[in-house]
N, C-alpha and C positions, 0 to 999 in steps of 0.2 A: 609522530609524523607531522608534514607540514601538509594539510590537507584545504584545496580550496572547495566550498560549495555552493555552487550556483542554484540560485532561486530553495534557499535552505531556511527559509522566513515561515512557513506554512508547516500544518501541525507536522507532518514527514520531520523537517528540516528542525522543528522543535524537538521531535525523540531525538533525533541525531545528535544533535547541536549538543543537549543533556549527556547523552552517555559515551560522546565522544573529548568533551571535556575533563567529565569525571575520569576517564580511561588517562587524561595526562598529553592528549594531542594536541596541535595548536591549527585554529581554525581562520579560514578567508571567508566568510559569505558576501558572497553577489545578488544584491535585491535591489530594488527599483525604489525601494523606502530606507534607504541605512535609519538605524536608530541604537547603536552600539559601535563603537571604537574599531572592533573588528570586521564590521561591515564596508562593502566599499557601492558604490551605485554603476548598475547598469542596464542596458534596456534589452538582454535576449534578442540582439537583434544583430546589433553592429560591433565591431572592434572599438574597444575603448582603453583608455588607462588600465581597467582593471584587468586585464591580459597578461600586465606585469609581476601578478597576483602567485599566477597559473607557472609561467617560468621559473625553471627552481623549485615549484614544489613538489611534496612525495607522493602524492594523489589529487585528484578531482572528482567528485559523487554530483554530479549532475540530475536536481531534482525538478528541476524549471517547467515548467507546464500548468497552465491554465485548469482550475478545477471542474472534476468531472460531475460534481452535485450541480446539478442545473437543468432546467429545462434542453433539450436536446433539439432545438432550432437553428435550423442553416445555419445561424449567423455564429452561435455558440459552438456549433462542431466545429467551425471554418478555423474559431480561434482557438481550439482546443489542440486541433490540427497542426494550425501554422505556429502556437507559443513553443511546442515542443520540438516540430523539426528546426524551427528557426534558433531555438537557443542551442540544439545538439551541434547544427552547423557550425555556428559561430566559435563554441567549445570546443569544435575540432578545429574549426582555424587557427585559434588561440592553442591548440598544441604543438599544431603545425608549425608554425610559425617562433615557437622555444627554441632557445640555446638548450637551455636542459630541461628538456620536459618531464613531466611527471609521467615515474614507472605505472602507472594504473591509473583507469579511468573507468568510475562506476556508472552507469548511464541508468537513470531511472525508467521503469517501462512498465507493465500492466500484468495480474494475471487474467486479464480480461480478455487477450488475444486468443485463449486457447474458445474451443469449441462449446456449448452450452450442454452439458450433458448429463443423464442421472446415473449412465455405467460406470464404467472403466475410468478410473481417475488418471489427468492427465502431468506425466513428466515430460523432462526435456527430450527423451528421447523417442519416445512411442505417444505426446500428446497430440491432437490432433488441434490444430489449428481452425477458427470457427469462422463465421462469415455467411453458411448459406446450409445452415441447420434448418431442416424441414419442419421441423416444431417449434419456431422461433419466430418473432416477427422479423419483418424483412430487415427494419431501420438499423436493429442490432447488429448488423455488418458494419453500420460505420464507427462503431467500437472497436471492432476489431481492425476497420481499414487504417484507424488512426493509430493503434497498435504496433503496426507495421510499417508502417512511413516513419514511423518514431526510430527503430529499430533498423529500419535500410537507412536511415540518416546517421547513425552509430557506425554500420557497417562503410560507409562510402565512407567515412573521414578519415583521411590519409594522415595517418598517424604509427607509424612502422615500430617503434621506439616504447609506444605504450600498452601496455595490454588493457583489453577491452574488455568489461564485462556486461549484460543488458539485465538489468534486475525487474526480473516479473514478479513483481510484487501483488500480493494477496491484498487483503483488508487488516491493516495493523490497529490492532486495539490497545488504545495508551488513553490515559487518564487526563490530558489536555482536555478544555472546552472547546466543543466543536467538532470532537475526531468523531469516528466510527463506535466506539465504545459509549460515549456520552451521549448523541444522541439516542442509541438503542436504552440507554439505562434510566434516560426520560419517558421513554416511552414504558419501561417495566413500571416506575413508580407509577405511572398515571394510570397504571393498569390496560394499558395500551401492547404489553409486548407477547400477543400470541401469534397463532402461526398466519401466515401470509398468502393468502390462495392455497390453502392448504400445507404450505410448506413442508413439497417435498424439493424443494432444489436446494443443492448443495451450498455450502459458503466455505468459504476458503479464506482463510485470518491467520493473525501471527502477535505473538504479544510484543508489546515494545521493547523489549530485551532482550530476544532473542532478534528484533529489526537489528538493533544496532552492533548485536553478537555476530548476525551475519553477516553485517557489513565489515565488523574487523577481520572477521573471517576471509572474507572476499581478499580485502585488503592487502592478508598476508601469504595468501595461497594463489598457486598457479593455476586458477580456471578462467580458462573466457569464454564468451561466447553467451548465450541464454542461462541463465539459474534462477532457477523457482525460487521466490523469497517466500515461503508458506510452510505454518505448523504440519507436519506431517499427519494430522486425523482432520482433515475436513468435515461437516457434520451437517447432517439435511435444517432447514432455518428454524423448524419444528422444536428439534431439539436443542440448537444453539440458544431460542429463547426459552425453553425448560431448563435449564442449565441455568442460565442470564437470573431467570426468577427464585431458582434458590438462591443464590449466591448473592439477589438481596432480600432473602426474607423471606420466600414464598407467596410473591405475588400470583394475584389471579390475570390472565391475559387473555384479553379481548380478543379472538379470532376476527383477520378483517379478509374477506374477501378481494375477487383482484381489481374489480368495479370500486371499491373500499381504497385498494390502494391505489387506483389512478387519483383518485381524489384527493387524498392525503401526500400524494407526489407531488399533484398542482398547486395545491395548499402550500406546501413547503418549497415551491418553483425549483423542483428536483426531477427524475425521470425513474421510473418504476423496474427499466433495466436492471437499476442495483439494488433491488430487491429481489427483482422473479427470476436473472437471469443465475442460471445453476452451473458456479463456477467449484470444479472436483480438480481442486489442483494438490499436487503433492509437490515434495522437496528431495528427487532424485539425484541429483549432482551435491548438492549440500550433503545428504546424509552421506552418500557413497565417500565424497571426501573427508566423514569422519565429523561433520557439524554437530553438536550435540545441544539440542535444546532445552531450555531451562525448563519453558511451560510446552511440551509434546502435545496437552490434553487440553481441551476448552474449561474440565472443569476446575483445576487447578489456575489456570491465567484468568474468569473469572473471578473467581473468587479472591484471587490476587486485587485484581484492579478495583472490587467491589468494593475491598477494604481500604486501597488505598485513597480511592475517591472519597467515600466518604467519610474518612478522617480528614480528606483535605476541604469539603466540602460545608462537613456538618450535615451531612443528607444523612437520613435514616436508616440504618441499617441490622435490622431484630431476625437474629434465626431462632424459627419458630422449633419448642420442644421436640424433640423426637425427629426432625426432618434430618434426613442422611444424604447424603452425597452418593449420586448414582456412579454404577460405574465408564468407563470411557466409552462414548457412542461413537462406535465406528463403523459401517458399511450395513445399516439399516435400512 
């Protein structure tokens, strides 16, 4: 397929970019830094050349959006905000605007919109949408406001011709520097990865194979509308990083309190949401349609990436005599 994707330079756009080549696709990324042949420049903002990209081809995966690691000040939501509806916008003009537009349009989105919860895990059909959880600080609604603006900017683009999908994407763990994976696995060696104000809230993750299995997936089947991009076993953070620690070694991990991670949030000019907040998301539409995932279970996509990193790294990685592999933790 002749796929274009917007703002596919960031670790997201790097799984993709990997396993949609090796798959045999031919790729357009739209980034604001070209530095490949394949890249063309644009600013998520406006019509440009690169629109001629978009025309004629088989799809569009729309990954554009301003990173959510950051401090959470006006100024950073505002842009967090306006990078996403304004690149969606522009994306749909650019369909709009096609002699022959692309059959499918993947819209990148969050599974952060759903509600902060330790029950009932949320799908597309029965999840409840979050914003004004009584056990939540307040600020955490403009996660989820931004969520939403993201996803009524998908829905309002007049694009009749294409089908639409909005990818609530979990926490994809892939072996890149910099992802979600890498820095939780700095924090095991440093002896830094125990549980987190306790660590009962959920996490919700997907291995990067299964990232880019769903997106073919998407790709080649009839759904639109919202689909959970998440491993079906979500797992309280407790055990994600008990799990994380054998899989390199059986490290010891420092329990940090929530006082502990404000600190280490500001430290890292990041915001503690994506730590405390307890995202229980499953993959209802996915599995119903038949998805089959490669890693279902955290401790197997661990241990995966464990080995892959540090072969690719040279990082340390010694399993201790006798230490077994627990079994799948789910609904703990």
């Amino acid at each position: 397929m002749k796929i274009v994707i917007p703002g596919g330079t960031a670790n997201l756009g790097a799984v993709l970019e990997r396993g949609l080549l090796a798959a045999g696709h031919r790729l357009t990324v739209l980034t604001r830094t070209p530095t490949a042949a394949h890249h063309l420049p644009w600013d998520g903002r406006t019509l440009g050349p690169w629109a001629e990209a978009i025309d004629g081809a088989d799809a569009v995966i729309n990954l554009a959006g301003r990173s959510v690691s950051c401090r959470y000040t006006r100024e950073h939501l505002d842009e967090m905000t306006t990078s996403r509806v304004e690149s969606t916008r522009v994306v749909g003009q650019a369909i709009a605007a096609a002699a022959h537009p692309p059959a499918v349009w993947l819209q990148a989105g969050t599974a952060t919109i759903y509600a902060h919860t330790h029950g009932r895990a949320n799908d597309e059909a029965t999840g409840v949408i979050g914003g004004r959880e009584p056990d939540a600080p307040a600020y955490w609604a403009e996660s989820v406001d931004i969520a939403l603006a993201w996803e009524a900017a998908l829905d309002e683009a007049d694009t009749p011709a294409t089908r639409k999908v909005s990818m609530r994407t979990a926490m994809v763990m892939s072996t890149d520097r910099g992802s979600t994976f890498d820095v939780l696995s700095r924090m095991v060696l440093l002896g830094l990865g125990g549980p987190v104000a306790g660590g009962a809230q959920f996490v919700s993750w997907l291995h990067e194979e299964d990232f880019t299995g769903a997106v073919e997936f998407l790709l080649e089947r009839d759904l639109a509308g919202p689909v959970n991009l998440a491993a079906p076993h979500p797992l309280r953070q407790k055990d994600l990083m008990r799990v994380l620690r054998r899989a390199w070694g059986g490290h010891f991990g420092l329990p940090a309190t929530k006082w502990m991670a404000e600190i280490g949030a500001f430290a890292l000019r990041t915001d503690t949401e994506l730590l405390l907040k307890s995202r229980r998301v499953v993959p209802g539409r996915l599995e119903a349609a038949g998805f089959e995932f490669r890693y279902p279970a955290w401790e197997s996509a661990a241990d995966d990436l464990a080995r892959r990193t540090a072969a690719d790294r040279r990082w340390p990685l010694v399993r201790k005599p006798g230490l077994k592999q627990s079994r799948t933790l789910v609904d703990h």
